[in-house]
C-alpha positions in Angstrom: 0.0 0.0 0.0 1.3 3.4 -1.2 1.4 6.4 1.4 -0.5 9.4 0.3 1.2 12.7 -0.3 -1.6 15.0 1.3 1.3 17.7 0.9 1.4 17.3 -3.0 -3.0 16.5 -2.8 -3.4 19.7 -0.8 -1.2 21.7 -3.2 -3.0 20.4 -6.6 -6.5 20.7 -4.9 -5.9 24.1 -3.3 -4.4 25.1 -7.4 -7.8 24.7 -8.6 -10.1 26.5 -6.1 -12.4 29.9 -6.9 -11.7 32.0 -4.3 -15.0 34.1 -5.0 -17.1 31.0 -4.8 -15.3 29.4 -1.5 -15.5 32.8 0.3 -19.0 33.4 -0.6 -20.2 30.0 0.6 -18.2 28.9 3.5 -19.1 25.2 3.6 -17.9 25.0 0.0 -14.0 24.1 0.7 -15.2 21.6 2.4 -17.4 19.9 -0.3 -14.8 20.7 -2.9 -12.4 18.7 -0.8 -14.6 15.6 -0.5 -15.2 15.7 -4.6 -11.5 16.0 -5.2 -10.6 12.7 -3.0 -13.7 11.1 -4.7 -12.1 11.4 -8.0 -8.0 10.8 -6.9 -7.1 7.2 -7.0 -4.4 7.6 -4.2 -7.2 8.0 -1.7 -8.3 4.5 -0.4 -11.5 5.0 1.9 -12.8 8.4 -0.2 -14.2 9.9 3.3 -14.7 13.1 5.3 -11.6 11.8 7.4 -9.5 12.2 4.1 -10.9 15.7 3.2 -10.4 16.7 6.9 -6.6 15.6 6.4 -5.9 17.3 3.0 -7.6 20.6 4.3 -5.4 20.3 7.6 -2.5 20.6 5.3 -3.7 24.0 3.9 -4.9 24.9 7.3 -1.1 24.4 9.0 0.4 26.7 5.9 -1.9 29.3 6.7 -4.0 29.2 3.5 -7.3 28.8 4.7 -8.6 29.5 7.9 -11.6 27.0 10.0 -14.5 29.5 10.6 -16.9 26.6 12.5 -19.1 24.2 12.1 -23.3 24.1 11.7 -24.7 21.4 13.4 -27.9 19.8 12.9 -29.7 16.9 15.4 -28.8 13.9 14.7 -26.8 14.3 11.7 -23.0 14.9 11.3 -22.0 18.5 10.8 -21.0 20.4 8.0 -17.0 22.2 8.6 -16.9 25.8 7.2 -13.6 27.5 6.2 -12.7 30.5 4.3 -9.2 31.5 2.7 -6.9 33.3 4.2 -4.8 36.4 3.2 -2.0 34.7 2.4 -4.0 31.8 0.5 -5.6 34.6 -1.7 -1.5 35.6 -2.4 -0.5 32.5 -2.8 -3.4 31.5 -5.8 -3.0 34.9 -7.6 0.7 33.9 -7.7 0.0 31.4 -9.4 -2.4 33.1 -11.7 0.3 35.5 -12.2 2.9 32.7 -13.5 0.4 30.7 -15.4 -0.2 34.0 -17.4 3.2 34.5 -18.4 
């Protein structure tokens, strides 16, 4: 069994997000997080403990920030997080490079 690279995973994942859509909805990132592991194959089980684990990544670098999370009875809850500062730097770096 291969270990996963969550450092690589977070990077590739965090690459591709909208900022406008994630910081308009904050329960987004977190959705966005459980499609990406959906459709990886390094990811064995495809669950919220894998999406938790790639978005701790970003979280320990400082690019996104957890704002909370809405509970409901008897149902798990859903994790909001918005991007940081430094994670809105970071992707328009990237934009910035791409472009060139």
């Amino acid at each position: 069994m291969t270990q996963i690279n969550y450092e690589k995973h977070a990077e590739l994942f965090f690459r591709n997000i909208n900022i406008e859509s994630v910081n308009c909805n904050e329960t987004s990132l977190y959705n966005y997080a459980c499609e990406y592991i959906a459709k990886e194959r390094d990811f064995r089980y495809k669950d919220p403990v894998e999406a938790g684990a790639l978005l701790s990544v970003l979280q320990d670098k400082g690019l996104i920030e957890f704002k909370g999370t809405i509970k409901f009875p008897n149902k798990p809850g859903i994790l909001k997080y918005l991007i940081t500062g430094k994670g809105v730097e970071y992707l328009s770096d990237i934009s910035e490079k791409i472009k060139r």
